[in-house]
C-alpha positions in Angstrom: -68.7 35.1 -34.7 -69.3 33.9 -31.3 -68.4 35.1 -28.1 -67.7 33.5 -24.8 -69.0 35.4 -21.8 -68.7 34.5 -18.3 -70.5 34.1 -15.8 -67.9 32.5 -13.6 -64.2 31.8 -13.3 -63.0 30.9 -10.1 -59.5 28.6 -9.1 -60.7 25.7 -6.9 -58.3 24.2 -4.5 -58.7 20.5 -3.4 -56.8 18.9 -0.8 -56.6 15.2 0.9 -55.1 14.1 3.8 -55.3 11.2 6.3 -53.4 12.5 9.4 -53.5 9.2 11.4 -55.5 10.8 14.5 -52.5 13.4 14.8 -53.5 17.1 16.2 -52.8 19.9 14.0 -51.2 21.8 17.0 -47.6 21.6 15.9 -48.3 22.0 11.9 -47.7 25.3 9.7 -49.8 24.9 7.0 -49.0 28.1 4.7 -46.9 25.8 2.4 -49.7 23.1 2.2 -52.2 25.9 1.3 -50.1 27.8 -1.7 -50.2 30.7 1.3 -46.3 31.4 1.0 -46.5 33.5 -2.1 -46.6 30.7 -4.9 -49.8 28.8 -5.9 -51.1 27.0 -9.1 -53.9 29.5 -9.8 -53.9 31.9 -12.8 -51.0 34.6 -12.8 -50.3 32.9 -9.1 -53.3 34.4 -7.6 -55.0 32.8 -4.4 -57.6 30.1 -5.0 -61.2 31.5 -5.0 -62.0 28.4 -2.6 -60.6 25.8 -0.7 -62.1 22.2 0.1 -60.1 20.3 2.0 -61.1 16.3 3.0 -59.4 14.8 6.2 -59.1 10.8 7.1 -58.5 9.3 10.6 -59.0 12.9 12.2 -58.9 11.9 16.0 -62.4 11.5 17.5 -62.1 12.1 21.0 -63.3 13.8 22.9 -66.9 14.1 20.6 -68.5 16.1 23.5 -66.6 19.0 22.9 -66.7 18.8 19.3 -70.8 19.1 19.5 -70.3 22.6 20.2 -67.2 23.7 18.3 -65.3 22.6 14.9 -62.4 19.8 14.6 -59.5 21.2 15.2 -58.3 20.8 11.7 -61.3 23.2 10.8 -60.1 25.6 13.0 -56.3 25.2 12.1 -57.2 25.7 8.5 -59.5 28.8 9.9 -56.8 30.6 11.4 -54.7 29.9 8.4 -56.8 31.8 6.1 -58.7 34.3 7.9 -55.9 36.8 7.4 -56.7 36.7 3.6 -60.6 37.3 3.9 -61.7 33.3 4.1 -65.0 32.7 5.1 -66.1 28.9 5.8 -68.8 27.9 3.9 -69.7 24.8 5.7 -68.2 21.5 7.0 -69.1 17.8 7.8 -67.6 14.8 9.7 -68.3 11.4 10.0 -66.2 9.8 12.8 -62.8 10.4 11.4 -63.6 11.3 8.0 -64.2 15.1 7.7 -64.6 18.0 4.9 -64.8 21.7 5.0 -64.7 23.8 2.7 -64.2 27.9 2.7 -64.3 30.4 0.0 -63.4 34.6 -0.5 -66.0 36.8 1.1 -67.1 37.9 -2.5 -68.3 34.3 -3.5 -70.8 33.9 -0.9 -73.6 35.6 -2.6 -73.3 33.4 -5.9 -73.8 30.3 -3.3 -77.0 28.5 -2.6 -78.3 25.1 -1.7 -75.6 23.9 0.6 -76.1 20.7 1.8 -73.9 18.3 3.7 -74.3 14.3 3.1 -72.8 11.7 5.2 -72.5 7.6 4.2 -71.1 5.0 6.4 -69.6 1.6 4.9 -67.7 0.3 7.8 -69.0 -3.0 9.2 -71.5 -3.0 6.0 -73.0 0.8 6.6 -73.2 0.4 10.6 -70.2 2.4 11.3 -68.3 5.6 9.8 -64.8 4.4 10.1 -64.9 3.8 6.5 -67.4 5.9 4.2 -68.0 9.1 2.8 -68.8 12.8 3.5 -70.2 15.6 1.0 -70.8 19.3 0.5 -72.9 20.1 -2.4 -74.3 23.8 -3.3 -75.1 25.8 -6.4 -72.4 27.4 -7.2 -72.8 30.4 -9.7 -75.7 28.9 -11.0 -74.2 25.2 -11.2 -74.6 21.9 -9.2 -71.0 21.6 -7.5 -70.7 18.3 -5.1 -67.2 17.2 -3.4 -67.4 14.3 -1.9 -64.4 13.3 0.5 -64.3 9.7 1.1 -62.2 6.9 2.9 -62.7 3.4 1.7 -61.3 0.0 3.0 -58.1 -0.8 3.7 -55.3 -3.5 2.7 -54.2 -4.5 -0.4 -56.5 -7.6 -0.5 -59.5 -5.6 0.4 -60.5 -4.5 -3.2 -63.7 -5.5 -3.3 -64.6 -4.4 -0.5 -63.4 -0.9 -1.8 -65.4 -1.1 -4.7 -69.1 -2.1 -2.6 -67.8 1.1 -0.7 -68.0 3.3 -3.8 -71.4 1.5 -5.1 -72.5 1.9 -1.3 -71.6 5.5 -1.3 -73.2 6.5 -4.8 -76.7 4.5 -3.9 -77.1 6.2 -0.4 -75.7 9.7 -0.7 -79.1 11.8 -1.5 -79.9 15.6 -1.6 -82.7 17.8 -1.2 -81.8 19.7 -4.3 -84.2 20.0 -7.3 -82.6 18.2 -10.4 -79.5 17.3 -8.1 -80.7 14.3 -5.6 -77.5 12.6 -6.1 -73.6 12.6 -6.9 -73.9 12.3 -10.0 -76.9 14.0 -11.1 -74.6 17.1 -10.5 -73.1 19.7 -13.5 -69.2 18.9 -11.3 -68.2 16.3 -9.4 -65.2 16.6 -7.0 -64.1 13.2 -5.6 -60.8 12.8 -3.0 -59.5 11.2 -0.4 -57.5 8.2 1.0 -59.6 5.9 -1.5 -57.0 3.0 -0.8 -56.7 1.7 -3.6 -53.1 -0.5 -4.6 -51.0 -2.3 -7.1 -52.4 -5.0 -8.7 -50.1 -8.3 -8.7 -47.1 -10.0 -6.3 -44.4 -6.8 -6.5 -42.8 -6.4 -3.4 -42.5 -3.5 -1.4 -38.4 -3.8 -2.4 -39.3 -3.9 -5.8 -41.9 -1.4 -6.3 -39.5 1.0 -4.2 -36.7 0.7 -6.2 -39.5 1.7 -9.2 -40.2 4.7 -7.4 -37.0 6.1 -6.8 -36.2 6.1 -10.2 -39.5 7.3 -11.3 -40.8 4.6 -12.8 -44.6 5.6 -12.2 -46.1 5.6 -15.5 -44.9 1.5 -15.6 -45.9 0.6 -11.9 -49.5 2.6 -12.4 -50.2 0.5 -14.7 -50.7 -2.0 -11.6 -52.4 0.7 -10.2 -55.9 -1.0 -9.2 -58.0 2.7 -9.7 -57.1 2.7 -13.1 -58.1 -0.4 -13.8 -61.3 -0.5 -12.2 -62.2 3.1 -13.8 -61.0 1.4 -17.4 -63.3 -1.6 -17.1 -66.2 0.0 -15.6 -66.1 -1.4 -12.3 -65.8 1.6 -10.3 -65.0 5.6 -10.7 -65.3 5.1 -14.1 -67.7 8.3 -14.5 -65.2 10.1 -13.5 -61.4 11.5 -14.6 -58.1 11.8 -12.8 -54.8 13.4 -14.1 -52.6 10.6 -13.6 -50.5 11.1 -10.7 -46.7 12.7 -11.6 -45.3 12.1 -8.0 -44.0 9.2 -5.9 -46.9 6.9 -4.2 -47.9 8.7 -0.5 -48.5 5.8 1.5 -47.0 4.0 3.8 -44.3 6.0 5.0 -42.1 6.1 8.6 -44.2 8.9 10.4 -41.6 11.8 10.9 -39.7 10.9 7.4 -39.8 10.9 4.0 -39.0 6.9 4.3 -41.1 3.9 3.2 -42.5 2.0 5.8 -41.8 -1.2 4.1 -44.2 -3.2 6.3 -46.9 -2.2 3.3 -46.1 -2.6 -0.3 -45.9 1.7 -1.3 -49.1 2.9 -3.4 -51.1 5.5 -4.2 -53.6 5.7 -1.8 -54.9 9.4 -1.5 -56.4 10.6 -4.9 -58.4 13.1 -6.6 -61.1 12.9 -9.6 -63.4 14.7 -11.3 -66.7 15.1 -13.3 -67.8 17.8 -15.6 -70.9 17.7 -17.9 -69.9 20.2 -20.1 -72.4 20.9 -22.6 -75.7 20.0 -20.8 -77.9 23.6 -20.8 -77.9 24.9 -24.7 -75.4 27.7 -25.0 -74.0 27.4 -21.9 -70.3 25.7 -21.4 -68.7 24.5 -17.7 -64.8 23.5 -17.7 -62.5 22.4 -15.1 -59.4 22.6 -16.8 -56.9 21.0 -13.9 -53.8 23.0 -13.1 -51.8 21.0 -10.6 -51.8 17.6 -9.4 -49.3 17.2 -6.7 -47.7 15.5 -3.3 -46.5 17.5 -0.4 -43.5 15.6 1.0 -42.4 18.3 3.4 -45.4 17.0 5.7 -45.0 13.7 7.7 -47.2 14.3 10.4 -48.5 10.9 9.2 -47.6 7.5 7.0 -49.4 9.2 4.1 -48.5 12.7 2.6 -51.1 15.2 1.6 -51.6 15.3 -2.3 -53.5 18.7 -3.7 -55.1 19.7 -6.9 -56.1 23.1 -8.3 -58.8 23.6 -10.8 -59.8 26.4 -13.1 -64.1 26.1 -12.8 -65.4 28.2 -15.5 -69.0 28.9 -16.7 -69.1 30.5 -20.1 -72.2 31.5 -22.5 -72.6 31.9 -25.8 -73.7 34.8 -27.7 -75.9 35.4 -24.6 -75.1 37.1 -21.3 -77.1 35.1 -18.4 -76.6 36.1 -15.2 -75.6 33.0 -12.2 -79.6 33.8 -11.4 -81.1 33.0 -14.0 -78.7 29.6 -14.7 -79.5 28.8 -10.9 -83.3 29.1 -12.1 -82.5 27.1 -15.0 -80.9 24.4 -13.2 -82.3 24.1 -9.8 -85.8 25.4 -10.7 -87.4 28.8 -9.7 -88.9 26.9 -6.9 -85.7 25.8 -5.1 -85.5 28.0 -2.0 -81.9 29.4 -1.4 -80.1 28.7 1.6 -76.6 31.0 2.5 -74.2 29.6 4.5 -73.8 31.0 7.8 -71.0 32.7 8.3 -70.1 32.8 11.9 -70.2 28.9 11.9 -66.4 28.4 11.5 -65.8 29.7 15.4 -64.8 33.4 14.5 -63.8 33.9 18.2 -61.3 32.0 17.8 -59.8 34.6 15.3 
């Protein structure tokens, strides 16, 4: 008979949002971060860790950012410091940013971190448009989450896909066995990835679609899932496909379509697992939620999370996260830990 062991279990919480250069002063997040006593983890516990991606964060004034976090950082900061959240790490490029922050007891069983930026904007010479990345072993696994914000306008497609080909050529590591993206055990991959629907709909149309529901039919137009079915792009990796209305472009303040743009579903999250790669060993990440947040119109698109149960089981064999991170990253891989007074702890 065999028996699973494991090694890890952990609920994962991803999160995308462009906020359209807005500050966070104003914004409650509790709701946004399952912090109001209901989440989509196991028996409605809190997620284990939280990476959250940002587009169009405002970029002024850099000089004071040199020395402290984005103010998002520090917004999400003092939402979760009250429940024991450290931050693991974060990276910006020009407006596109992601930080991620896990429970205190998880920072042991991390190692590795790196941080990865890619610019595509004005072909790779600026970081309007591009990519950033945290990647670490993670209980004994290569984890990457890459948060990325490709070109715009629905006529802009292939300039969306060089973006993605752009991003997976130039984003390298340090990591033994884990140099890039996709050499990695998961994958997480968000953000506004601005992608639309295919064909001549109008915005009219495709509205009255979404109001009553109709979003199996119109993502069928839906120009990620067609690239990722004939191999053109994402196709490495999966996506739940989306059971809410499309989160872009609305009337900033409102839960109404700005009509100027044809409605689509820009903001996304995918994922990668290579499940059965290290003999008797077995990595999941059974999704949980998929979801929009219409109470937040800080912006013309709404936030859109995803929880993820990350497991790491064995076989007939109990290995501790050591030994996989030997068998993974290679006993000669030296260990960083993240730092953990880098997420301005003053401030709390």
């Amino acid at each position: 008979m065999v028996t699973a062991t494991a090694i890890a279990d952990l609920c994962i919480f991803l999160l995308t949002w462009n906020v359209g250069t807005h500050s966070p002063r104003n914004q409650d997040l509790n709701s946004l971060l399952s912090l109001n006593g209901t989440t989509t983890c196991p028996d409605n516990q809190l997620p284990d860790i939280y990476v959250i991606g940002f587009q169009e964060v405002s970029t002024t004034p850099q000089v004071l950012k040199i020395f402290h976090d984005d103010p998002w950082v520090l917004k999400i900061a003092d939402s979760l410091h009250k429940q024991q959240f450290v931050k693991v790490d974060s990276k910006q490029l020009q407006g596109i940013l992601i930080t991620m922050f896990a429970q205190h007891k998880h920072i042991p069983h991390m190692k590795e971190i790196e941080t990865e930026a890619t610019r595509t904007g004005l072909g790779g010479l600026w970081g309007n448009k591009g990519a950033v990345s945290i990647r670490l072993s993670l209980y004994g696994t290569g984890v990457a989450f890459v948060c990325s914000h490709l070109a715009a306008h629905d006529e802009k497609l292939k300039e969306r896909i060089e973006d993605y080909h752009q991003i997976v050529d130039n984003h390298k590591y340090n990591a033994q066995g884990y140099r890039r993206i996709f050499d990695h055990d998961f994958v997480f991959w968000f953000g506004d990835l601005n992608f639309r629907l295919s064909g001549d709909m109008s915005a009219w149309d495709i509205r009255t679609d979404v109001d009553n529901q109709r979003y199996a039919e119109l993502l069928k137009l839906d120009q990620l899932n067609l690239l990722r079915e004939k191999g053109n792009a994402f196709s490495l990796l999966e996506e739940q496909l989306p059971n809410f209305a499309p989160t872009f472009k609305f009337e900033e303040g409102t839960n109404d379509y700005n009509l100027k743009r044809r409605p689509a579903w820009c903001d996304r999250i995918l994922h990668r697992v290579q499940s059965n790669i290290y003999p008797g060993i077995t990595l999941s990440a059974n999704q949980l939620s998929y979801q929009s947040h219409m109470d937040y119109s800080l912006s013309d698109h709404k936030p859109v999370s995803a929880t993820f149960n990350y497991k790491v089981e064995t076989a007939n064999r109990t290995y501790t996260d050591e030994e996989l991170h030997e068998m993974t990253h290679g006993s000669a891989s030296s260990p960083a830990t993240p730092n953990l007074f880098n997420a301005e702890l003053e401030q709390w």
